[in-house]
C-alpha positions as a Markdown table, in Angstrom:
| # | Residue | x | y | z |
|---|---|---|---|---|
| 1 | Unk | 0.0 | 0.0 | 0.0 |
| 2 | Unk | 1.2 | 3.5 | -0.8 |
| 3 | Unk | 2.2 | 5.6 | 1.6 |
| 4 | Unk | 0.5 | 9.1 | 1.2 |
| 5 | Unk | 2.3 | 12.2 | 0.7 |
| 6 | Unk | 1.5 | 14.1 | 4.0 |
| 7 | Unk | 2.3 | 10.6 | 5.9 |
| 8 | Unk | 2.0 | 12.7 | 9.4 |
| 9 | Unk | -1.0 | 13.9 | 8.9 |
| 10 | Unk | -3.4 | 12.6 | 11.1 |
| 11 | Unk | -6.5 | 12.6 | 9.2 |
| 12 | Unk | -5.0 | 9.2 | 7.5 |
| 13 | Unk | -5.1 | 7.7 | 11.4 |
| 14 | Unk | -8.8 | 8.9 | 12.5 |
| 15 | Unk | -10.1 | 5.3 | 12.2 |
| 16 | Unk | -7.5 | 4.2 | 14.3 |
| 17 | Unk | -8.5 | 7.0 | 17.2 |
| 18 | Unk | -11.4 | 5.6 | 17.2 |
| 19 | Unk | -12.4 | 3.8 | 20.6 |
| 20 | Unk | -11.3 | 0.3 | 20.5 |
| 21 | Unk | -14.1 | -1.7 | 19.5 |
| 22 | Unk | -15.1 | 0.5 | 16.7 |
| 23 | Unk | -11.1 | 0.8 | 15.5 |
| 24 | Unk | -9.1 | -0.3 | 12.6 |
| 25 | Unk | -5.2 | -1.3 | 13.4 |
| 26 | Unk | -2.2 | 1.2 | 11.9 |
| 27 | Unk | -2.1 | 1.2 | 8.0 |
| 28 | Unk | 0.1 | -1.1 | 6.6 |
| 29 | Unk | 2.3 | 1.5 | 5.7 |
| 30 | Unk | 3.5 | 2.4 | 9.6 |
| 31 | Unk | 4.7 | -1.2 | 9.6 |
| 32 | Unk | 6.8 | -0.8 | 5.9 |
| 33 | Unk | 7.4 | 2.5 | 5.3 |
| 34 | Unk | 11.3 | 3.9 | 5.7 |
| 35 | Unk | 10.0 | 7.0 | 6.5 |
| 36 | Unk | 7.8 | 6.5 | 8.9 |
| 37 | Unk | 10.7 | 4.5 | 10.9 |
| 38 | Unk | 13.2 | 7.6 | 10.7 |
| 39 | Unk | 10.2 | 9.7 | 12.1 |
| 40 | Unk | 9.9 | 6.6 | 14.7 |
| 41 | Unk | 13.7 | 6.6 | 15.7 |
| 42 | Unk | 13.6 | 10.4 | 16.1 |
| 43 | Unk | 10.8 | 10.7 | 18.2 |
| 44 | Unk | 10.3 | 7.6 | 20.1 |
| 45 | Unk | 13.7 | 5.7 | 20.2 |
| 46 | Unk | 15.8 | 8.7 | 20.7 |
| 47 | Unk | 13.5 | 10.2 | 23.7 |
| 48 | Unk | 12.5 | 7.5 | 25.5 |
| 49 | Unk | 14.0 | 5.2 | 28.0 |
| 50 | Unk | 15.5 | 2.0 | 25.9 |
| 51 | Unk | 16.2 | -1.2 | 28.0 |
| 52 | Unk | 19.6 | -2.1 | 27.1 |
| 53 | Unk | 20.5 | -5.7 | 29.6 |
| 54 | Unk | 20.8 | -6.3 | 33.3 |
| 55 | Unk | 23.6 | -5.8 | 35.5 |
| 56 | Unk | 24.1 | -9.3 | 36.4 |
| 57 | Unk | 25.4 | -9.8 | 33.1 |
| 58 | Unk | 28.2 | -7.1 | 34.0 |
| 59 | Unk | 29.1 | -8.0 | 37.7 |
| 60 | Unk | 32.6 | -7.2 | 37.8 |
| 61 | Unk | 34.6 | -4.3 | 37.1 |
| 62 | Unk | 35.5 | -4.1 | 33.2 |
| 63 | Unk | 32.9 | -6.2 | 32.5 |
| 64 | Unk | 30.8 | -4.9 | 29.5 |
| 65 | Unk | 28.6 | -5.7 | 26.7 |
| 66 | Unk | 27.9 | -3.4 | 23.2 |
| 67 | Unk | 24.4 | -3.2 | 22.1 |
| 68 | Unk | 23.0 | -1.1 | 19.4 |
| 69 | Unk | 19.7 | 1.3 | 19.6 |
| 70 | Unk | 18.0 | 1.5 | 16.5 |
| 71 | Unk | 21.7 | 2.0 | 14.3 |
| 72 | Unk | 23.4 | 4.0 | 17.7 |
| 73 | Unk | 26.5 | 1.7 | 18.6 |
| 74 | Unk | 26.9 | 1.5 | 22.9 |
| 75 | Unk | 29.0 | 0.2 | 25.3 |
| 76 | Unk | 27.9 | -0.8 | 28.6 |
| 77 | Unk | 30.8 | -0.9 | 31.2 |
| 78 | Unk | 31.0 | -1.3 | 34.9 |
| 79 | Unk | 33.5 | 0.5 | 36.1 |
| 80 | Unk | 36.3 | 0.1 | 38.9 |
| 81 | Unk | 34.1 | 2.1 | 41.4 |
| 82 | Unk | 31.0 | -0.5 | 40.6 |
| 83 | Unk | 29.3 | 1.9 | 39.0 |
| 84 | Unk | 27.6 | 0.9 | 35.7 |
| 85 | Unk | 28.2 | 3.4 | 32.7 |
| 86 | Unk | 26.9 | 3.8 | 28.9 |
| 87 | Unk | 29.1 | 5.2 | 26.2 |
| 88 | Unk | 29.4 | 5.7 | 22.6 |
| 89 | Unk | 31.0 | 2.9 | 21.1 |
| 90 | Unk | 33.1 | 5.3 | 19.2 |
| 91 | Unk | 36.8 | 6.7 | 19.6 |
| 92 | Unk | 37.0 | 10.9 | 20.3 |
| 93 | Unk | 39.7 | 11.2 | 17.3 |
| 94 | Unk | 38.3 | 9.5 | 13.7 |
| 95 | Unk | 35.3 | 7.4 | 15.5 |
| 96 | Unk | 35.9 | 4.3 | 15.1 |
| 97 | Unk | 34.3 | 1.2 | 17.0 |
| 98 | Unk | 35.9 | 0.7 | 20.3 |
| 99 | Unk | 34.0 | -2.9 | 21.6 |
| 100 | Unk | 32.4 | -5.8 | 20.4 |
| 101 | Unk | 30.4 | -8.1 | 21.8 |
| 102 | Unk | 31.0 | -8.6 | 25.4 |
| 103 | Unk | 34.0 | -9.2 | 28.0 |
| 104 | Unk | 35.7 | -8.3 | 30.4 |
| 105 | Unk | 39.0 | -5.6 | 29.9 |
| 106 | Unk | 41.5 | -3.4 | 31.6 |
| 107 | Unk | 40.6 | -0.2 | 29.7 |
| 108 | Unk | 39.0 | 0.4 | 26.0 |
| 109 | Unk | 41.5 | 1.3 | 22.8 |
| 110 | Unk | 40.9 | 2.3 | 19.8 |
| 111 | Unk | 42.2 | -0.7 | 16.7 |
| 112 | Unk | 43.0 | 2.6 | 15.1 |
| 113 | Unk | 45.2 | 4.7 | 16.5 |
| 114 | Unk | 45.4 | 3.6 | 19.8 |
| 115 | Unk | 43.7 | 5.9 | 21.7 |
| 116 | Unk | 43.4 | 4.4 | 25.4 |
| 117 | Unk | 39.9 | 5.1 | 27.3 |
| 118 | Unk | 40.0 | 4.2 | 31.4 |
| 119 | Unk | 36.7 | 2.0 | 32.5 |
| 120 | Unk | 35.1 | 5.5 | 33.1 |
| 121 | Unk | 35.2 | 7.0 | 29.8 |
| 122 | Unk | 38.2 | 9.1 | 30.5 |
| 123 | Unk | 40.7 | 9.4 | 28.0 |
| 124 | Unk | 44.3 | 8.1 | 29.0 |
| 125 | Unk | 47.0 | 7.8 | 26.1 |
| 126 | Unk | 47.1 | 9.3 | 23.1 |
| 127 | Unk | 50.0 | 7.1 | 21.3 |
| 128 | Unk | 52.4 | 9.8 | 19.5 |
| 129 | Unk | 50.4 | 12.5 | 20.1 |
| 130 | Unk | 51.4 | 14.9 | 23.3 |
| 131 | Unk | 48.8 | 16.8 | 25.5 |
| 132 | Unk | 49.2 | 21.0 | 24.6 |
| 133 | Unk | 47.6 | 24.0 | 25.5 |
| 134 | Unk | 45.3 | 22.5 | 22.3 |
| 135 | Unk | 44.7 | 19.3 | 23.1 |
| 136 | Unk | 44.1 | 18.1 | 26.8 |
| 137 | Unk | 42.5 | 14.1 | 27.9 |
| 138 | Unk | 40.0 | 15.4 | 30.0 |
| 139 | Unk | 39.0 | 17.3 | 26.7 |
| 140 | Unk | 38.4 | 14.0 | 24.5 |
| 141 | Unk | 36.2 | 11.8 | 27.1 |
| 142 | Unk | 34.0 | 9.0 | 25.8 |
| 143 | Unk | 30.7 | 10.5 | 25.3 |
| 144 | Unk | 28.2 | 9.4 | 27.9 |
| 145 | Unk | 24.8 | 8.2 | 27.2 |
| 146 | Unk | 22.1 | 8.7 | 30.4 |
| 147 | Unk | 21.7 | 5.1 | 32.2 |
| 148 | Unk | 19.8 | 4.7 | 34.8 |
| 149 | Unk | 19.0 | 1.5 | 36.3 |
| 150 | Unk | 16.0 | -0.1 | 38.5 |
| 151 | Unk | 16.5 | -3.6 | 40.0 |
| 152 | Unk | 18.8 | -4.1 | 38.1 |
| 153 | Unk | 17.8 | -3.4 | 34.8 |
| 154 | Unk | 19.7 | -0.9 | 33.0 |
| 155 | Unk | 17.8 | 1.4 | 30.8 |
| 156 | Unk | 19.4 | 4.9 | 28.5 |
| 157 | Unk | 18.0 | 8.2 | 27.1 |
| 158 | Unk | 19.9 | 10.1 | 24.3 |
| 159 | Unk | 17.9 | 12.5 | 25.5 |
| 160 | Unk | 19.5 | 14.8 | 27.7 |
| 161 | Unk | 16.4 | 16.8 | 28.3 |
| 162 | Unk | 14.4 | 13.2 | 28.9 |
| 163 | Unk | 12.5 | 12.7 | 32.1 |
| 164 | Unk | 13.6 | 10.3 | 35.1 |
| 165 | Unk | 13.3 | 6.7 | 34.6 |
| 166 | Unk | 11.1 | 6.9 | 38.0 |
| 167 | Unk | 8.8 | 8.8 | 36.3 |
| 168 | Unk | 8.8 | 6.7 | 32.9 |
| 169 | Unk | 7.9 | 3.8 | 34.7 |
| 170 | Unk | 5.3 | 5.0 | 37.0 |
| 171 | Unk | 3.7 | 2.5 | 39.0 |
| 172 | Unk | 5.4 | -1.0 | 37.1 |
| 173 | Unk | 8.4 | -1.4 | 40.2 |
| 174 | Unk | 5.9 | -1.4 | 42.2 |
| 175 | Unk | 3.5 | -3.9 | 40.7 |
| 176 | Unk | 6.2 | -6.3 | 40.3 |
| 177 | Unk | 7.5 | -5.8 | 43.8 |
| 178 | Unk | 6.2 | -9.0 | 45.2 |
| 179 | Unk | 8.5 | -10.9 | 42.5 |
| 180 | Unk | 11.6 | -9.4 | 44.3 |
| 181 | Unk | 12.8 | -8.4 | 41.2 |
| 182 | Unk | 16.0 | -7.1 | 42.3 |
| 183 | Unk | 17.0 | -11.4 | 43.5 |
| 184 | Unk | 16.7 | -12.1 | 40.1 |
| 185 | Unk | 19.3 | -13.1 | 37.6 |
| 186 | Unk | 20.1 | -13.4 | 34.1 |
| 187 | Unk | 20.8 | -17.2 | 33.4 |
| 188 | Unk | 20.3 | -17.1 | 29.2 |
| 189 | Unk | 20.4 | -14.8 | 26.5 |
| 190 | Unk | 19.2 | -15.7 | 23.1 |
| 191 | Unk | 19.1 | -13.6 | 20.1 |
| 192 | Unk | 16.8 | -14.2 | 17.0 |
| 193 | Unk | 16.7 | -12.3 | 13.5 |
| 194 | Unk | 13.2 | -11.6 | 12.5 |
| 195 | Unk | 11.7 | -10.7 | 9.2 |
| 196 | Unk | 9.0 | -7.9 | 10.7 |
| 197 | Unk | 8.2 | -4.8 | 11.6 |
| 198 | Unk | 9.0 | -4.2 | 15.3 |
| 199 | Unk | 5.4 | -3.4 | 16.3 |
| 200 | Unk | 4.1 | -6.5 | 14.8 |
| 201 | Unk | 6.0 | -7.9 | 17.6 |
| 202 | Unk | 4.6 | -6.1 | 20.6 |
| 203 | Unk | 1.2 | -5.9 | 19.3 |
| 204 | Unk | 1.7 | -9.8 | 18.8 |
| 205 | Unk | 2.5 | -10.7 | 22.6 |
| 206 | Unk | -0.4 | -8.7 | 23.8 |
| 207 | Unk | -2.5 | -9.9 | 21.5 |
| 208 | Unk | -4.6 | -13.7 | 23.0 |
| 209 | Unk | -6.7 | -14.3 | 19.8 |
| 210 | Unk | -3.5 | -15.8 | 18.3 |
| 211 | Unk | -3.1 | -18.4 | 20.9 |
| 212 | Unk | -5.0 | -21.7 | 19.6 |
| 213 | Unk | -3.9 | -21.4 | 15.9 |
| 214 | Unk | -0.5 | -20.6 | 16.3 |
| 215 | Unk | 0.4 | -22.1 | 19.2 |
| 216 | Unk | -2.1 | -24.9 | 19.0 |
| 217 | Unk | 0.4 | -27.7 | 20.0 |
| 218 | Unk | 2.2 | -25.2 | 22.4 |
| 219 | Unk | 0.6 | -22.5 | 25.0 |
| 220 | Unk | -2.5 | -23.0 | 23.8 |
| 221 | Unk | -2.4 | -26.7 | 25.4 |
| 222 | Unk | -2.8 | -25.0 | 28.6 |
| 223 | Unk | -6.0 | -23.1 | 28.1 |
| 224 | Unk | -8.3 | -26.4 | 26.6 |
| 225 | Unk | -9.8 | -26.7 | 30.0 |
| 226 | Unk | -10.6 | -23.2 | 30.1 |
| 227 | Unk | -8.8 | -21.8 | 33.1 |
| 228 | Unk | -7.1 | -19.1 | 31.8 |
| 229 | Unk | -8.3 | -15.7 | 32.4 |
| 230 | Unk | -7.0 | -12.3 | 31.6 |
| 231 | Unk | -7.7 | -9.0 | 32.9 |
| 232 | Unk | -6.8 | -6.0 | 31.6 |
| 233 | Unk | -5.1 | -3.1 | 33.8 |
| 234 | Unk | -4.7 | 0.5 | 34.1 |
| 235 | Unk | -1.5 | 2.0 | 34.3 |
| 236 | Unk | 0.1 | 5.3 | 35.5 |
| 237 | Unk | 3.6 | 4.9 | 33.7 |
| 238 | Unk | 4.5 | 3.8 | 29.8 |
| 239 | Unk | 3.3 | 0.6 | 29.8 |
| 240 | Unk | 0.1 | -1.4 | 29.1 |
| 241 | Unk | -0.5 | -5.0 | 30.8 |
| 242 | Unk | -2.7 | -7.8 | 31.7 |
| 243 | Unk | -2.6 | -10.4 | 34.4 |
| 244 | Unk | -3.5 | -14.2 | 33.5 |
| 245 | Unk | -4.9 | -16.4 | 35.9 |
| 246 | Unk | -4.1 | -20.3 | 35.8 |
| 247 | Unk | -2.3 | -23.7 | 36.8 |
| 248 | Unk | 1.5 | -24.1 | 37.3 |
| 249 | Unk | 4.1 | -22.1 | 35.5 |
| 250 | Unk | 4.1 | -20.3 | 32.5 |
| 251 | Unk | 7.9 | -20.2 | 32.0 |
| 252 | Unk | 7.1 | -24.4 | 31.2 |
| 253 | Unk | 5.3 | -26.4 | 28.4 |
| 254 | Unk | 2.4 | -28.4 | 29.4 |
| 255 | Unk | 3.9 | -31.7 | 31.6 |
| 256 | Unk | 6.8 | -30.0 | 33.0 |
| 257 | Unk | 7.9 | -30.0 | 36.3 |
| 258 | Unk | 10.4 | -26.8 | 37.4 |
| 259 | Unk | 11.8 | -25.0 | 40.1 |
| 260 | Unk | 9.6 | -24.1 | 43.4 |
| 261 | Unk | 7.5 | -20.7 | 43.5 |
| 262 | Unk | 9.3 | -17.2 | 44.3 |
| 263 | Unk | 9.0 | -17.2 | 48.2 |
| 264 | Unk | 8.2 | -13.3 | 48.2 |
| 265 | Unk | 4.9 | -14.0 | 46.1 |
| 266 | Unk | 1.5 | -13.8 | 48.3 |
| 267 | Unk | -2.0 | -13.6 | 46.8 |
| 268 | Unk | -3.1 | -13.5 | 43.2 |
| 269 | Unk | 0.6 | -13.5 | 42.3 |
| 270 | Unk | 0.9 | -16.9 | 43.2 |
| 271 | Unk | -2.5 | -17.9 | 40.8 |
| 272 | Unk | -1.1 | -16.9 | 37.3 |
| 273 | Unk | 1.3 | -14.5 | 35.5 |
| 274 | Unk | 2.0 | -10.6 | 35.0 |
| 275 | Unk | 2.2 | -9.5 | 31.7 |
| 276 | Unk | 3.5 | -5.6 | 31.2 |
| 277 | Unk | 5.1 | -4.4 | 28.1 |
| 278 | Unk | 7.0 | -1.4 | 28.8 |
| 279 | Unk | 7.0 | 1.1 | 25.3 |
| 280 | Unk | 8.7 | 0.4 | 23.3 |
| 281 | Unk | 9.8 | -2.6 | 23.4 |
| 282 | Unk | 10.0 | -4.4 | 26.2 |
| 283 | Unk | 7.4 | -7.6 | 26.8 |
| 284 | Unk | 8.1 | -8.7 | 30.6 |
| 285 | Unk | 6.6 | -12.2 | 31.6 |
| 286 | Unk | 6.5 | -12.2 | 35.5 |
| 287 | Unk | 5.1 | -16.1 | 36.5 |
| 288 | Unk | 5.5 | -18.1 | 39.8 |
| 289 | Unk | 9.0 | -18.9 | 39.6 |
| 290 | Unk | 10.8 | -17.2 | 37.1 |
| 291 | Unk | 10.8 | -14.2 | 34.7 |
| 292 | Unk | 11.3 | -13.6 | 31.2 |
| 293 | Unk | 12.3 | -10.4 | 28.7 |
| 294 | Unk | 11.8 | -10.4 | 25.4 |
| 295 | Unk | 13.7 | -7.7 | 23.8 |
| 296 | Unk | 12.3 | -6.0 | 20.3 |
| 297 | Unk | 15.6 | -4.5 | 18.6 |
| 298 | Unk | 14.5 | -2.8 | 15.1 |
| 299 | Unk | 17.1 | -2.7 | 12.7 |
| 300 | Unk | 15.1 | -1.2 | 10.1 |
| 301 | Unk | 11.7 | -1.0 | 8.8 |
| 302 | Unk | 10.9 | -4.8 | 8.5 |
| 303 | Unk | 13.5 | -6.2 | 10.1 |
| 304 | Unk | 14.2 | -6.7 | 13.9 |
| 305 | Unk | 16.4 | -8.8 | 16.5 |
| 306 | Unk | 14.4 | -10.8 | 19.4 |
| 307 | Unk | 16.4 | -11.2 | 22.6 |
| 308 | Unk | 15.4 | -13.6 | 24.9 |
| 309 | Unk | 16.5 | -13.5 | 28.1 |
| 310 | Unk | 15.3 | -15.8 | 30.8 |
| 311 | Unk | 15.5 | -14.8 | 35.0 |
| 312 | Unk | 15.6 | -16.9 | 37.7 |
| 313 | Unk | 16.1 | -16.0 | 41.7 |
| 314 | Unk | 19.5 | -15.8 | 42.8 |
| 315 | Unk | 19.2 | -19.0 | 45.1 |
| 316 | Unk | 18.2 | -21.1 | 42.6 |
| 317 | Unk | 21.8 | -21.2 | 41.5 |
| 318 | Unk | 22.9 | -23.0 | 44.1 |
| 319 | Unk | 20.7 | -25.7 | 43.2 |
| 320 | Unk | 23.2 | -28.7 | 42.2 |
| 321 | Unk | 20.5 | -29.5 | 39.1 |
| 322 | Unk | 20.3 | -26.3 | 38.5 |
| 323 | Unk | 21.0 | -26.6 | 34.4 |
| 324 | Unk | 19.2 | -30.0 | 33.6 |
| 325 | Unk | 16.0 | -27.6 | 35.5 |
| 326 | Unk | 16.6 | -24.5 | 33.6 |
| 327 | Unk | 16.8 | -26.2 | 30.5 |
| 328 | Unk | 13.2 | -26.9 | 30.8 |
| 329 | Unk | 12.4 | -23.4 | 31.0 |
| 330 | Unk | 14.4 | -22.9 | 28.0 |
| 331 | Unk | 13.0 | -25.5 | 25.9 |
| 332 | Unk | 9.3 | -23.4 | 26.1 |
| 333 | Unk | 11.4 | -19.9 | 24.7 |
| 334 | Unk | 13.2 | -22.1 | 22.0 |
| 335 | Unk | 10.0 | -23.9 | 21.1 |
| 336 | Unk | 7.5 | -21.0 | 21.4 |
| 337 | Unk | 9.1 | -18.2 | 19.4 |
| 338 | Unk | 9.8 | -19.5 | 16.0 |
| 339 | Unk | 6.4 | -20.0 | 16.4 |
| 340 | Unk | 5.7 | -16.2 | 16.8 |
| 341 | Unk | 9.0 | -15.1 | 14.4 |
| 342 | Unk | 7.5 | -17.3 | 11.4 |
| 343 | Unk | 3.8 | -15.5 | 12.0 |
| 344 | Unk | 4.9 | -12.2 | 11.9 |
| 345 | Unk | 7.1 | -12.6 | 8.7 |
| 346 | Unk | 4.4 | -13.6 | 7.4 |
| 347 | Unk | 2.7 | -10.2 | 8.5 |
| 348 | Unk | 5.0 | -8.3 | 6.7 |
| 349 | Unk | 4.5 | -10.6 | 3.9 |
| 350 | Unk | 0.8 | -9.6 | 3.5 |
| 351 | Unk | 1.2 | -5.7 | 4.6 |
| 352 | Unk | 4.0 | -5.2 | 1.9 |
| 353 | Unk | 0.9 | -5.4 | -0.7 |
| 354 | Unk | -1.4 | -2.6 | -1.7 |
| 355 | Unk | -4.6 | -3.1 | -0.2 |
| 356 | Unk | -4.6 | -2.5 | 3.8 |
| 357 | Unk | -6.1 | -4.3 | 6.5 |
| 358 | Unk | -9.5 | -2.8 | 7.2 |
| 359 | Unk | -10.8 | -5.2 | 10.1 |
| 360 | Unk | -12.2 | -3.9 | 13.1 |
| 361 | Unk | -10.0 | -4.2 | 16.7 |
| 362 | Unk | -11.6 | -7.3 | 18.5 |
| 363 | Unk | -12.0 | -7.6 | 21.8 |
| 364 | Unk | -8.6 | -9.6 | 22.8 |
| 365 | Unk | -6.8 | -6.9 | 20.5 |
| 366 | Unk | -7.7 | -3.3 | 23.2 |
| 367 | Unk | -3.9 | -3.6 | 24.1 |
| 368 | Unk | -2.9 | -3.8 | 20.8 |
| 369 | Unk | -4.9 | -0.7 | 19.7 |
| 370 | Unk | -3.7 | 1.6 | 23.1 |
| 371 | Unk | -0.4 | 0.7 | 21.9 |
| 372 | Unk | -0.9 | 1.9 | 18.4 |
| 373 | Unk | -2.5 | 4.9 | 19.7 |
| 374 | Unk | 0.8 | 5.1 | 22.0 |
| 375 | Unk | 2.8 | 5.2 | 18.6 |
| 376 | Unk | 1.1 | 8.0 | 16.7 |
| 377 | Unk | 0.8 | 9.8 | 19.7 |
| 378 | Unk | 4.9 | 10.4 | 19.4 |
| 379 | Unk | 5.1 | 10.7 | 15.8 |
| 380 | Unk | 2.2 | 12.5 | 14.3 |
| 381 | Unk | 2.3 | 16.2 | 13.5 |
């Protein structure tokens, strides 16, 4: 479908406005078009808090990881004071990339020309070239991207006029408190490539109407005797969510048997699993003994990467069959997503053609259409 001409106007997006039940989803362009994703990356990705990892994937000093934020290369370093830093991953002199991957190192240097960077940013040899009254260190710094951190995930703003992450998040910290999210830690990462737009993906985990025909052999085995029941919540931060009532853990396919519940959890916590997906793309699952983040990377238009990362308490560590456990919880990520990767490329399939979808929001779609409304609310004129 063409993209019209004034593509920020928002007469083209009244339908979607609309109140839920009588709304269409985005035109097919917002999920194809190259323009809309700059106007995306400049006025969402750029001004919002991004979730970039965990700290228990960087516990010692000179541990650090590189990520990239819609095409902005970073590197995430704890330094020798403990404290956790974000950087451009590019040298002060000609900019070249400093990091790769992840690791563990003494201080950061340039392949190029050897400039030397301390585990604070701070520049600390210049090879062959002498500090001046025109050239001093302190001058030539990495520069510093905003991080700030709760329970121990680590979130940045290239925004330097942004709002605190306490404010972003509102109310979330303290609707997962009874997890005791700061016990947690990061046991797996697992990246995927996906063909897709990246809001087919958020609007895909919040939408249930998907369940029994593409995960018919999967999740959807654990809703046949009809004791799963979701209610939708009001929020006061960036974030929309639901909380789904059943039997045993989510984090496990139907038959599995896995680690005891989170001690700390009292009530309805302990009768089903939290669901909030902070914007823009961040889908928490928050179940009865262990939590999950599934991180939406865009790396263009119609393509994405999926990280997968899977949390368990800190105690459970110690468990001597602690792997041959975990591995259980894993086998549900690595069985469940290509399920949702191969449905969403086929999305983009259909919404690369020229006639749109026109169907009316249903309702097990509302959260789908308030986060759609979340979008245009950043990027229309």
């Amino acid at each position: 479908m063409h993209e019209p001409e004034d593509l920020f106007d928002p007469t083209h997006y009244a339908s979607v406005r609309l109140a839920a039940e009588q709304a269409t989803p985005l035109p097919n362009w917002c999920y194809t078009s190259p323009n809309f994703y700059r106007r995306e990356v400049e006025r969402i990705f750029m001004k919002v808090w991004n979730y970039v990892g965990h700290a228990s994937q960087i516990p010692q000093p000179g541990d650090f990881f590189t990520i990239e934020v819609t095409g902005a290369p970073l590197v995430v370093i704890r330094g020798d004071d403990g404290a956790i830093r974000a950087f451009h991953n590019s040298c002060r002199h000609r900019g070249s990339r400093l990091a790769w991957d992840e690791g563990n190192c003494k201080h950061l240097t340039c392949p190029y020309h050897n400039w030397t960077y301390a585990r604070d940013g701070a520049l600390i040899a210049t090879p062959l070239i002498e500090e001046d009254d025109g050239f001093r260190h302190d001058d030539f710094s990495l520069l510093a991207v905003s991080l700030e951190k709760w329970a121990g995930f680590l979130f940045v703003n290239f925004d330097p006029n942004c709002a605190s992450l306490t404010d972003y998040l509102g109310d979330l910290p303290a609707n997962c408190a009874p997890y005791a999210p700061e016990t947690l830690v990061c046991a797996r990462r697992k990246t995927y490539s996906v063909v897709g737009n990246w809001k087919l993906y958020f609007e895909n985990y919040n939408d249930s109407l998907h369940i029994p025909f593409v995960h018919g052999g999967t999740l959807a085995r654990q809703n046949v005797k009809g004791r799963q029941r979701s209610t939708h919540e009001e929020t006061e931060g960036a974030y929309i969510t639901h909380f789904t009532k059943h039997e045993g853990s989510r984090g496990l396919l139907t038959g599995e048997t896995g680690f005891p519940k989170i001690d700390s959890l009292a009530g309805r916590y302990k009768t089903g699993t939290y669901y909030p997906c902070l914007y823009p793309t961040i889908l928490f699952g928050w179940t009865i003994d262990c939590m999950w983040i599934f991180e939406i990377r865009p790396t263009g238009p119609e393509t994405m990467d999926l990280v997968a990362s899977s949390f368990f308490p800190q105690d459970r560590f110690d468990q001597p069959d602690f792997e041959e456990i975990a591995e259980r919880y894993y086998a549900r990520v690595d069985t469940v997503l290509p399920e949702d990767n191969e449905v969403v490329g086929w999305q983009q399939e259909g919404l690369r053609g020229p006639v749109t979808s026109a169907s009316n929001i249903t309702h097990m779609e509302t959260l789908c259409h308030a986060f759609d409304n979340w979008v245009l609310d950043q990027v229309l004129d």
